[in-house]
Phi, psi and omega in degrees: 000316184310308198298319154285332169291345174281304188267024148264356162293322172285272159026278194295333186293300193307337236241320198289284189246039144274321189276314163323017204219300209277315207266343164278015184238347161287310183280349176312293175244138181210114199285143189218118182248187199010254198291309167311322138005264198322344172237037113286160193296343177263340161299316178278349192260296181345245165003270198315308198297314182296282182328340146316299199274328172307332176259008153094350180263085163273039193223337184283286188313298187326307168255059167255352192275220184245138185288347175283343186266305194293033151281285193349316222255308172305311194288348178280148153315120179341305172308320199268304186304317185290322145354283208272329161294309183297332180271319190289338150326308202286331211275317196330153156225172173263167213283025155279257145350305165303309173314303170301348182293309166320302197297337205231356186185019175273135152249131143211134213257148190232133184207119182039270193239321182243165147262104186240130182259159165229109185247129203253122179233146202238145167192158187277142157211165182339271189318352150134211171268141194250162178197124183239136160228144175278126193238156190187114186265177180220143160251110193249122186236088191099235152221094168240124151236113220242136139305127191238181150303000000 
């Protein structure tokens, strides 16, 4: 009898963690699409952050990021801030549009501290169809989600 409990004790311990492996590697990364994006925490950091910079407030937008970018941000020359306001405006959408972007081609994977949503945008043009996508990475710390690199 001794002699069989042991290795169904080993059995069950290998059996024990391997599935604890498996289910932390689950809970490690996780995919969230379209509409559900948005009540996540980085979906609502998105969304705002874009609605910012659509309206011309980067100053605003900047602190929604990560304190290593908006040092960045700080460290730039004025000119490269303006530069760079200027583009991401025209580039911009407002957080309505955007938001339906999310809704209709968001992907977004959460692994562990950090996140990256991807919105996939598909259109017609003379020369036929284009497909652009946009990536906008995250840092989440607790539950705060800062834009990242």
């Amino acid at each position: 009898m001794k002699s069989l409990r042991i290795p169904t004790v080993c059995a069950n311990l290998a059996l024990l963690v391997a599935l604890h492996g498996r289910a932390a590697a689950a809970a490690a990364k996780s995919e969230i699409k379209g509409a559900a994006i948005l009540a996540h925490a980085c979906g609502k950091t998105t969304v705002k952050h874009m609605g910012l910079v659509h309206a011309g407030n980067i100053i605003e937008a900047v602190k929604l990021g990560t304190k290593e970018m908006q040092d960045e941000w700080k460290a730039m020359p004025e000119e490269d801030r303006l530069m760079m306001s200027v583009m991401m405006n025209k580039m911009s959408l407002s957080e309505a549009d955007f938001a339906a972007q999310i809704k209709a081609n968001g992907l977004l994977v959460v692994e562990g501290p950090s996140a990256t949503l991807t919105v996939k945008q598909e259109g017609k043009n003379d020369s036929g169809t284009s497909t652009s996508t946009m990536t906008q990475k995250f840092r989440i710390d607790g539950a705060a989600c800062r834009v990242s690199r």
